[in-house]
C-alpha positions as CSV (number, residue, x, y, z in Angstrom):
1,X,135.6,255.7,44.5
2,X,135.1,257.2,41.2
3,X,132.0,256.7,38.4
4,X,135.1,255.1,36.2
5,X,136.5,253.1,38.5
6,X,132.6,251.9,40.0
7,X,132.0,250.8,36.0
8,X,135.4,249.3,35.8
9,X,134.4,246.8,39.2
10,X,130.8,246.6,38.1
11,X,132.0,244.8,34.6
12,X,134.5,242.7,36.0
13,X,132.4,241.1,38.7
14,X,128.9,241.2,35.6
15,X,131.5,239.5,33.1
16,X,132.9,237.1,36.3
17,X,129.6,235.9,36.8
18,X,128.7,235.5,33.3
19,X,131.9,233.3,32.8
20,X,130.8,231.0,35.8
21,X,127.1,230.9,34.6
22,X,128.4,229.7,31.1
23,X,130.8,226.6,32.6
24,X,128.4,225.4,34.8
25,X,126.9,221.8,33.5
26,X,123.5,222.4,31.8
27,X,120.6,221.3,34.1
28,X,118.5,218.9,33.5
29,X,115.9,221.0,32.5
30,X,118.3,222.1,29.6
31,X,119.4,218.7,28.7
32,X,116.2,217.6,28.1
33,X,115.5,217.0,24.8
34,X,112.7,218.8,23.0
35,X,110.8,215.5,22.3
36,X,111.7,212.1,23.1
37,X,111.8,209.5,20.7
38,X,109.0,207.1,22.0
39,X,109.4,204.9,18.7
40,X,112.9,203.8,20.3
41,X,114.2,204.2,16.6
42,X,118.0,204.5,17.4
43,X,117.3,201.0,19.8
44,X,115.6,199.3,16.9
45,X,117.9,199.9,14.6
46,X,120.9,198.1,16.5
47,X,118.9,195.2,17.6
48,X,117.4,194.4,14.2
49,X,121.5,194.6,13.2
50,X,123.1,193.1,15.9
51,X,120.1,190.1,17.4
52,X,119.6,186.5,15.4
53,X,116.7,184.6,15.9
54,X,116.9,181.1,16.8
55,X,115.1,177.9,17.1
56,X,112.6,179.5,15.0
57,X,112.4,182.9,16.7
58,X,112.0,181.2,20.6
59,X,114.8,182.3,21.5
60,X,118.0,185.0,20.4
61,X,121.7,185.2,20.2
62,X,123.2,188.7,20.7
63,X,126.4,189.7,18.5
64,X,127.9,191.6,21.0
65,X,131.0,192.3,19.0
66,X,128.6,194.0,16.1
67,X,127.4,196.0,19.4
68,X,130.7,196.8,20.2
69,X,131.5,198.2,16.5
70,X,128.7,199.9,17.2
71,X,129.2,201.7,20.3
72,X,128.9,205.1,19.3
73,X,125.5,204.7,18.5
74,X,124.6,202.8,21.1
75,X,126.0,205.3,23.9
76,X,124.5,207.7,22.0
77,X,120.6,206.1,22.3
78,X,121.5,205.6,26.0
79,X,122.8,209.2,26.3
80,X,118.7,209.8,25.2
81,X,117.9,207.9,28.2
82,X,119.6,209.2,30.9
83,X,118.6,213.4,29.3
84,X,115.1,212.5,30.4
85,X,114.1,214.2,33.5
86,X,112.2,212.6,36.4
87,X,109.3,215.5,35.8
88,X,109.1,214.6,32.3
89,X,108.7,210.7,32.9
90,X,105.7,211.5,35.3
91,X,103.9,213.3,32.4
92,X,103.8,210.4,30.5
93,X,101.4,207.4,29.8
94,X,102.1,203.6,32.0
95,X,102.9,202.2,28.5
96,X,105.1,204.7,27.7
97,X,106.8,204.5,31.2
98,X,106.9,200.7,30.6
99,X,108.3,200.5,27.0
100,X,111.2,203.1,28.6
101,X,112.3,201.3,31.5
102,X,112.0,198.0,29.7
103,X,114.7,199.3,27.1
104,X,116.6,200.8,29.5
105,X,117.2,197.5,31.1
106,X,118.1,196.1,28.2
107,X,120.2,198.7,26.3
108,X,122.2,199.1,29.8
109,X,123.2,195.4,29.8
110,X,124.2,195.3,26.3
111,X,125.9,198.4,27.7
112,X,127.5,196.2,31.2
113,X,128.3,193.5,28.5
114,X,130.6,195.5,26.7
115,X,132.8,197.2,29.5
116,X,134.2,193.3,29.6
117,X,133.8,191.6,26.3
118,X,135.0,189.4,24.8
119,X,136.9,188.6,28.1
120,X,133.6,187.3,29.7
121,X,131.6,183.5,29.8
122,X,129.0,185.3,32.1
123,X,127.3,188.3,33.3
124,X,128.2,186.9,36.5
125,X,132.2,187.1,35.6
126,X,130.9,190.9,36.3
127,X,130.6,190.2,40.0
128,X,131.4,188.5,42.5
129,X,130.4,185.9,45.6
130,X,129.6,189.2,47.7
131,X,129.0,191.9,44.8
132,X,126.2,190.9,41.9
133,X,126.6,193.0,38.7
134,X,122.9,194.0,39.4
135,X,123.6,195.7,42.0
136,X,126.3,198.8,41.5
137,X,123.9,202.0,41.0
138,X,126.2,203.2,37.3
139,X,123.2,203.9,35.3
140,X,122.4,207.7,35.0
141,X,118.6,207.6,35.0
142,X,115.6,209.7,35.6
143,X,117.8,212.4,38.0
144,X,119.8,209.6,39.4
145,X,122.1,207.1,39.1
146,X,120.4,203.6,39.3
147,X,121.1,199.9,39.2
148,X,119.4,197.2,36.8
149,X,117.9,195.9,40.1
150,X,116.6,199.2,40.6
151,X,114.9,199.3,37.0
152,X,113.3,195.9,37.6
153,X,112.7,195.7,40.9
154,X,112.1,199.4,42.2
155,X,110.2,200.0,39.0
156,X,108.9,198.0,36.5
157,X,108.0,195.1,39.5
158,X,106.5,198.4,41.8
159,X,103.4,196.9,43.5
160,X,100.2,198.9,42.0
161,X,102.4,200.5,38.9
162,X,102.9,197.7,36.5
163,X,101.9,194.6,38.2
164,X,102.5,192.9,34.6
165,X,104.5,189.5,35.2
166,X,105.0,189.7,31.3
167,X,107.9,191.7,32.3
168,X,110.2,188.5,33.3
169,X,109.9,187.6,29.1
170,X,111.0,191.5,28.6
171,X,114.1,191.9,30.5
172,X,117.2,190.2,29.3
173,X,120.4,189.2,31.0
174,X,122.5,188.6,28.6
175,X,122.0,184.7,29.6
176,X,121.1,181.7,27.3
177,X,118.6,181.2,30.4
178,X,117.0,184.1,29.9
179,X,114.1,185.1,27.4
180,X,114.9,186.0,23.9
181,X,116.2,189.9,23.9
182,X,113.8,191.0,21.1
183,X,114.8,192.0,17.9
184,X,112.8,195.6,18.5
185,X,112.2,198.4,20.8
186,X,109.1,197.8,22.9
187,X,107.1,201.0,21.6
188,X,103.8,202.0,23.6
189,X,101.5,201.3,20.4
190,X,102.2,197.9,20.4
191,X,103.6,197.1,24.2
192,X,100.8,194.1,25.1
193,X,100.9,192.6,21.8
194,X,105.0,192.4,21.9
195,X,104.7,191.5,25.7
196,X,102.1,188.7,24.8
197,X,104.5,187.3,21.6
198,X,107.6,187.3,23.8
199,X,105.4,185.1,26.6
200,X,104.2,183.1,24.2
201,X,108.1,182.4,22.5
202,X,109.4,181.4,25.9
203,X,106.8,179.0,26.5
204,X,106.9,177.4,23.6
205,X,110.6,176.6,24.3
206,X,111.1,173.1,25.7
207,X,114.8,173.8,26.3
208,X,113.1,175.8,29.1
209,X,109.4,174.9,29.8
210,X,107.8,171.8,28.9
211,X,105.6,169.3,30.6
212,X,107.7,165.5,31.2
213,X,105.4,162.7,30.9
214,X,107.9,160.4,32.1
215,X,107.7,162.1,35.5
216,X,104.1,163.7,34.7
217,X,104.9,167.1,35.9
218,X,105.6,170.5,34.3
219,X,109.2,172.2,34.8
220,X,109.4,175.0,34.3
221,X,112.3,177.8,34.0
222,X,113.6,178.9,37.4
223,X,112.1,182.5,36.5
224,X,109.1,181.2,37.5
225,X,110.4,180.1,41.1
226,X,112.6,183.3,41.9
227,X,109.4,185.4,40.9
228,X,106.6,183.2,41.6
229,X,104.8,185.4,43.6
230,X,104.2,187.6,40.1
231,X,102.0,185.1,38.7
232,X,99.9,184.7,42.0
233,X,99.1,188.3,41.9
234,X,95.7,187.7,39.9
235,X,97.2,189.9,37.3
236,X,95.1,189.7,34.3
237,X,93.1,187.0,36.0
238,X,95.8,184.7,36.5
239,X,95.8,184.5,40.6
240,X,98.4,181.1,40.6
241,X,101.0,179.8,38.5
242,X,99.5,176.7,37.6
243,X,96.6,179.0,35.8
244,X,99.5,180.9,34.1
245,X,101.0,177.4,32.8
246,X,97.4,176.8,31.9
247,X,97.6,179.2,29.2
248,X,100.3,177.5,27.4
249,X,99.1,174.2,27.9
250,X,99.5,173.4,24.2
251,X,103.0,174.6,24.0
252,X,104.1,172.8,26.9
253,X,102.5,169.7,26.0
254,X,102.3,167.5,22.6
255,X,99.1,164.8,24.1
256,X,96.0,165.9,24.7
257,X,95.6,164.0,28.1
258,X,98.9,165.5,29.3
259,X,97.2,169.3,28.0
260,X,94.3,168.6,29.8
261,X,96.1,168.1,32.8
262,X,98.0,171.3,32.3
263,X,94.8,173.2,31.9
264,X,92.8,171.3,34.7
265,X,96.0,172.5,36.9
266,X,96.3,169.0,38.1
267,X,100.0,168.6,37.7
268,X,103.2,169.3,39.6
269,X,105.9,172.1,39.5
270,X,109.2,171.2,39.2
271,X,111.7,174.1,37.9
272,X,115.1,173.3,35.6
273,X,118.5,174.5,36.4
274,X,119.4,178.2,34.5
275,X,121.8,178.8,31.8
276,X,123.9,181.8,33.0
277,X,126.2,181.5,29.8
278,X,126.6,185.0,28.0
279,X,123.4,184.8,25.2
280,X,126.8,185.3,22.4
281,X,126.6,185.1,18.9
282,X,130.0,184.3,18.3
């Protein structure tokens, strides 16, 4: 073989490889973004647009057709998500892992909302007898794909991570049942105050906590029986649910004798039927 013909070879198979090198996918170490956006800005910014506040900020409506308009953006925030790698979300802070996966939840059901709307009454209408819409693992997060179970369950509910049962007033499923979706990112500076005002705004809603002095026990939403065990943890001293519901005694209560008994926990649990109508602001 000649020195020509060894240089021809040699630059085909260098400028071969360099072809192939340059349509492979970026990995995830190149798609991560120099610096994410803890503020949640791009998040904000189509909540503040798209949720209403009602019965004096308790609870929300969501304008899912403003959302839709808005898809661009919103694919683009949760394009942001999915670029950050699992090494990267190690390095950070519990708040900031909290405020992430608690917007990822939610900006992925505005997201699961869409792929159906307006031909939807429920979530549910995204599943099935057999199949919830919880379930399917579609989300590209952390290195993965994921489910929303996965974000609540696998992570934000981890035993000895979180262990915050604030969480349930986070999340939103796109239900009237459900706790407002706030009208803001969660953003680490501010995560226990915003966790402790959306708590506070679901249990001052009697639609779906209140004490009945006509029966003279509390009922409560059915969150608190499908995650009951969350509130008997002794997180942040609460150790049973009847010394969560003690917290709120005034806002699940209007006479004082009926507060006291709240607060005494001498009072009996009953929990109301759930809403599963899509939270629309039509």
């Amino acid at each position: 073989m000649t020195t020509s013909t060894r240089r021809r070879l040699l630059g085909f198979t260098l400028g071969g490889a360099v072809t192939a090198v340059a349509s492979l996918p970026p990995s995830p170490v190149d798609a991560q973004p120099a610096g994410f956006d803890h503020s949640h800005t791009a998040w904000t910014a189509l909540l503040r647009k798209h949720v209403r506040l009602v019965r004096g900020g308790q609870a929300t409506q969501v304008a899912y057709a403003g959302f839709r308009a808005d898809r661009a953006a919103l694919k683009a925030y949760l394009d942001s998500l999915s670029a950050v790698t699992p090494a990267t979300f190690a390095g950070w802070g519990r708040a900031e892992r909290q405020a992430f996966l608690i917007n990822a939840y939610n900006a992925f059901t505005v997201e699961l909302i869409l792929t159906r709307y307006p031909e939807l009454k429920s979530i549910k209408d995204l599943g099935s007898l057999l199949n919830s819409p919880w379930k399917p693992k579609w989300i590209p997060l952390l290195g993965t794909n994921v489910s929303l179970d996965d974000i609540e369950h696998a992570m934000l509910r981890k035993r000895g991570d979180h262990d915050d049962p604030r969480v349930h007033f986070a999340v939103n499923c796109a239900s009237i049942g459900c706790p407002a979706l706030r009208e803001e990112a969660f953003v680490t500076s501010r995560l226990d105050a915003q966790m402790d005002e959306q708590t506070l705004r679901f249990m001052s809603d009697r639609t779906r906590n209140r004490f009945n002095p006509q029966r003279g026990r509390l009922e409560l939403s059915k969150i608190f029986d499908w995650y009951g065990e969350d509130f008997r943890l002794g997180h942040r001293g609460i150790g049973s649910l009847q010394g969560f519901a003690a917290r709120y005694a005034d806002q699940l209560a209007d006479a004082p004798a009926d507060r006291e008994r709240i607060r005494t926990g001498a009072v009996d649990i009953a929990f109301t039927d759930y809403d599963w109508a899509l939270n629309d602001a039509r």
